[in-house]
C-alpha positions in Angstrom: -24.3 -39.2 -14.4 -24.2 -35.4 -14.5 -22.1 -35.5 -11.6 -19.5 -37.8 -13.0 -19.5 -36.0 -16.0 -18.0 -32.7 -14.6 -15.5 -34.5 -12.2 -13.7 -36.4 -15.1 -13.7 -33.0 -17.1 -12.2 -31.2 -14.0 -9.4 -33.5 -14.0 -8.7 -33.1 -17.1 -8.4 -29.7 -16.9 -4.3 -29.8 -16.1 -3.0 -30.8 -19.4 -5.3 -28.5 -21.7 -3.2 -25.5 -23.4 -4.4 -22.1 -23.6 -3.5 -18.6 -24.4 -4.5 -15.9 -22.0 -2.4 -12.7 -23.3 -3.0 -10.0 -20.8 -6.3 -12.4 -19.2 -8.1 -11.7 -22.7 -9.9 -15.1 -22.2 -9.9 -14.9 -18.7 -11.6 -11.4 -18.5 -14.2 -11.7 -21.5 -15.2 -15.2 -20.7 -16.8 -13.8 -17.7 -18.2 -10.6 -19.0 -19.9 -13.3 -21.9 -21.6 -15.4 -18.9 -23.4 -13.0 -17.5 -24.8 -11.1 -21.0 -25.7 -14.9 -21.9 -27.5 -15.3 -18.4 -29.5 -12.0 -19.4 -30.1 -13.5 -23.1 -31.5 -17.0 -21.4 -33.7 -15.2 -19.2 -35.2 -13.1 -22.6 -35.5 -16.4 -24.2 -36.9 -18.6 -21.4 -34.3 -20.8 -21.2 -33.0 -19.9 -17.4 -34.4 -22.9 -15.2 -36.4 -22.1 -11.7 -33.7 -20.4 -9.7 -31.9 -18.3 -12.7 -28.1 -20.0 -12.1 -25.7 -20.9 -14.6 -22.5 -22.6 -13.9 -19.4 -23.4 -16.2 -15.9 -25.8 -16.2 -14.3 -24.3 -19.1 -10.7 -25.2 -20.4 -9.6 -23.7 -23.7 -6.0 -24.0 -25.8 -4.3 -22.6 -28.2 -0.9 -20.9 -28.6 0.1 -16.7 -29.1 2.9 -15.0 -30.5 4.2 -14.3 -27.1 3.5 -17.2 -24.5 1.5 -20.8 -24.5 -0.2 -21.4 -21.1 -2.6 -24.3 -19.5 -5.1 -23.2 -17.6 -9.0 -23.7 -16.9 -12.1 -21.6 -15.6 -14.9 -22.4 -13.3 -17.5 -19.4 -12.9 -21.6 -19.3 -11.9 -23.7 -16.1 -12.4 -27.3 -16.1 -10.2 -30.5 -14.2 -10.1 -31.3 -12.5 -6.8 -34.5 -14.1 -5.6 -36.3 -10.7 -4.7 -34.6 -8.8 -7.8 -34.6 -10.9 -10.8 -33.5 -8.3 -13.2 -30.2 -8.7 -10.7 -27.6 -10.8 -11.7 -24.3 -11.6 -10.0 -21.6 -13.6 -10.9 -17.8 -14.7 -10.2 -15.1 -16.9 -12.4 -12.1 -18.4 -11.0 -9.2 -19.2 -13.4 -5.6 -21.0 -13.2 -3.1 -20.3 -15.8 0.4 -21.5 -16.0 2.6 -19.7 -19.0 5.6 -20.0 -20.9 7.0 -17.4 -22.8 8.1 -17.7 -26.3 10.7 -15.2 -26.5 12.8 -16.8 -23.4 13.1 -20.3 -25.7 13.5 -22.0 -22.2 11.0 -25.1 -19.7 10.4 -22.2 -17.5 6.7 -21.8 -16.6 4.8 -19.0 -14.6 1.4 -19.2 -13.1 -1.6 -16.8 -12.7 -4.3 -17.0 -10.3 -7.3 -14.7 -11.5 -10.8 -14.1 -9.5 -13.3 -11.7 -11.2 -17.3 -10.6 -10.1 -19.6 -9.1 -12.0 -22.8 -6.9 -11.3 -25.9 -6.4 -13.5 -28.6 -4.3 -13.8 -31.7 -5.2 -16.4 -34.0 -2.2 -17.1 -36.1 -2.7 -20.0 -34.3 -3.5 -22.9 -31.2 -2.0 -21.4 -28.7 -3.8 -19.6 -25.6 -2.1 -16.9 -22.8 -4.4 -15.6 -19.8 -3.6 -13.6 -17.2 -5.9 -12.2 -14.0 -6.4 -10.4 -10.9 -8.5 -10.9 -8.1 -9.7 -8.7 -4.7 -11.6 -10.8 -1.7 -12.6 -9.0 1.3 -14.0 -10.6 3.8 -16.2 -8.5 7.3 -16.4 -9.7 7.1 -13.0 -11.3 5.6 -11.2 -8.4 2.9 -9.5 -10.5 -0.9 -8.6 -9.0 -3.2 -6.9 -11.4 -6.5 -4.9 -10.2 -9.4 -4.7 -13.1 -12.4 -2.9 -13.1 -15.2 -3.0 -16.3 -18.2 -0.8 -16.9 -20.5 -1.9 -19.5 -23.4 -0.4 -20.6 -25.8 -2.6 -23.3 -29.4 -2.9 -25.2 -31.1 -5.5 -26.8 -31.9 -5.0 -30.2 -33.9 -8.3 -29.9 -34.5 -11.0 -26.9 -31.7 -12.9 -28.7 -29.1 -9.8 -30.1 -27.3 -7.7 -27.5 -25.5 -4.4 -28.4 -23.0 -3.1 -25.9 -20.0 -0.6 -25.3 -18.1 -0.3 -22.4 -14.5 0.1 -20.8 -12.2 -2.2 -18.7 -9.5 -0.6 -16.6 -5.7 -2.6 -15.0 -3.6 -1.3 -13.0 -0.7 -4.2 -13.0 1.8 -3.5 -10.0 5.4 -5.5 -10.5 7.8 -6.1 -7.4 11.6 -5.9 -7.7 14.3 -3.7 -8.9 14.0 -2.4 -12.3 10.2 -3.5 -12.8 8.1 -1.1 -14.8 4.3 -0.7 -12.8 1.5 -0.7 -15.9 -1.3 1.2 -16.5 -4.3 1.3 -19.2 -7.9 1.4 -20.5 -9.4 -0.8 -22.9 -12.5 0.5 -24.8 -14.9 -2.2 -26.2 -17.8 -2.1 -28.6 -19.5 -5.7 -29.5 -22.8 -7.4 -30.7 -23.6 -10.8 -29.1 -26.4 -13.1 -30.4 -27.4 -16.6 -29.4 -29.6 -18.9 -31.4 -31.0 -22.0 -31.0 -32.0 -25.4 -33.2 -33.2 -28.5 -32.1 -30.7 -29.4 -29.5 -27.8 -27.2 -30.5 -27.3 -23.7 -28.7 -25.4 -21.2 -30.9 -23.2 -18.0 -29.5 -21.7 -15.7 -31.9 -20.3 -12.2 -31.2 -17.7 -10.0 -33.1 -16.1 -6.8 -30.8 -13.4 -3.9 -31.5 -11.5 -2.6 -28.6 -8.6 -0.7 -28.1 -5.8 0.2 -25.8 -5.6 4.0 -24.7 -2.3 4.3 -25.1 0.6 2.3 -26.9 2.1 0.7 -23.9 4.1 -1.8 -25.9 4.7 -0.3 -29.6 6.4 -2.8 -31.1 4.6 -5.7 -29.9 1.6 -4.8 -29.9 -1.1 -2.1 -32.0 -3.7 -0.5 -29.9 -6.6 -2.2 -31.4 -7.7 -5.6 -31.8 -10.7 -7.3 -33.5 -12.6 -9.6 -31.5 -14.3 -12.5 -32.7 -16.4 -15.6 -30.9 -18.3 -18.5 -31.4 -19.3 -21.1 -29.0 -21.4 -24.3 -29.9 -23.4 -26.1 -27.4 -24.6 -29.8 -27.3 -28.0 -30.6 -24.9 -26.8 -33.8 -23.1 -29.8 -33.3 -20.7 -32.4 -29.9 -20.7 -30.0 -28.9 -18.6 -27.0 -29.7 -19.1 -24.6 -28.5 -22.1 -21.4 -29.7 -23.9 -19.8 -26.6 -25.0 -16.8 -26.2 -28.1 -16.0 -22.1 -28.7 -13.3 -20.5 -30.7 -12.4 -16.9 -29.8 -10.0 -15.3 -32.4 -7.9 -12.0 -31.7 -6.7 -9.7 -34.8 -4.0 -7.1 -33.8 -2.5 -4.9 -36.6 0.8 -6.8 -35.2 -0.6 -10.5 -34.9 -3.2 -13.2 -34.7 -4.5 -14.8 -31.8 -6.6 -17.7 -31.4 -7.9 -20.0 -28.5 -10.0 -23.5 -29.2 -11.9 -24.3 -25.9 -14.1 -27.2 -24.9 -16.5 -26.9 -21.5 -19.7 -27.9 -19.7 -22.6 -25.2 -18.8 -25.4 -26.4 -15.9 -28.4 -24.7 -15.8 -30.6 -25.1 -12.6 
């Protein structure tokens, strides 16, 4: 049943909508994963080998482009080193950009990992990101450092900074350049057989790259909902919302999580 569960929701995937501005879902989604693997472990919900895995697909529309796309990622305790956690997401995106008023659509390809470190109540991540874009010739290198503490087995505290490097190909094209600098709270709760993840962030941009676009900061906001179809086995429904001095993002997504 489990089984057939995630294959219809995988085909499904292709005609979901989504809005992943400069991978903003994409990069964060992963990033949440493994400081919710971290949270599970503090509140005994990881199962025997420490694994998560998600099928996420999330829509919405942006001031500057609509895009389908949809996520599959797994984080994973090292057997030996269980305050160790890895993980990877692998996203699709295809975009169309607002501005153009044309049928034209692009697609993204994106692969991230991710690195932790538990020590106490402290917790040190790192990870690395890959995006390539077809028709536009576009690949994109990312790189985050996070540092984080628990305030409590369920509330997690964190700064950190995400660096891209986005390299363009053909004449005229503009190569880009910038740093990201984060601070957030994260907290999951549970009742009865509901799951609850809330977390509110500001980052901003070290440098105005596209000033009349675009402010250098942005408010942050998430919250995910989660339904217990089996003990391990979650139907997920989140809402991430992006405030910009400039505009107002949103993205509605809808996923399963597998615990095992």
């Amino acid at each position: 049943m489990k089984k057939t569960l995630l294959l219809m929701f995988s085909i499904l995937c292709v005609n979901t909508f989504s809005y992943v501005e400069r991978n903003d879902q994409v990069g964060n989604r992963g990033l949440e994963l493994i400081r919710e693997s971290n949270i599970n472990q503090n509140m005994g919900l990881s199962k025997e080998s420490g694994s998560t895995q998600i099928i996420d697909v999330y829509g919405g529309n942006g001031k500057f482009a609509k895009t389908k796309g949809f996520m599959i990622g797994t984080t994973s305790n090292f057997v030996d080193y269980p305050n160790i956690t890895a993980g990877v997401t692998v996203a699709y995106d295809k975009y169309k950009y607002k501005p153009d008023n044309n049928d034209y659509w692009g697609r993204d390809y994106d692969v991230n990992t991710y690195f932790s470190y538990k020590l106490n109540k402290n917790l040190f991540t790192v990870g690395f990101g890959y995006s390539q874009a077809r028709q536009v010739a576009k690949r994109g290198y990312i790189g985050n450092l996070e540092y984080g503490r628990f305030l409590t087995g369920n509330t997690y505290l964190y700064a950190g900074v995400e660096g891209e490097n986005r390299i363009y190909k053909g004449e005229g094209s503009e190569n880009l350049r910038f740093a990201n600098y984060k601070l957030g709270v994260l907290r999951q709760d549970t009742w009865k057989k509901l799951k609850f993840l809330n977390g509110v962030e500001v980052n901003m941009d070290n440098r105005k790259y596209d000033i009349e676009d675009r402010g250098r900061g942005n408010l942050t906001f998430l919250s995910r909902v989660s339904y217990y179809i089996y003990d391990d086995l979650l139907f997920d429904v989140q809402y991430r919302g992006t405030k910009n001095s400039k505009f107002y993002d949103s993205v509605v997504g809808v996923g399963f999580t597998h615990y095992f």
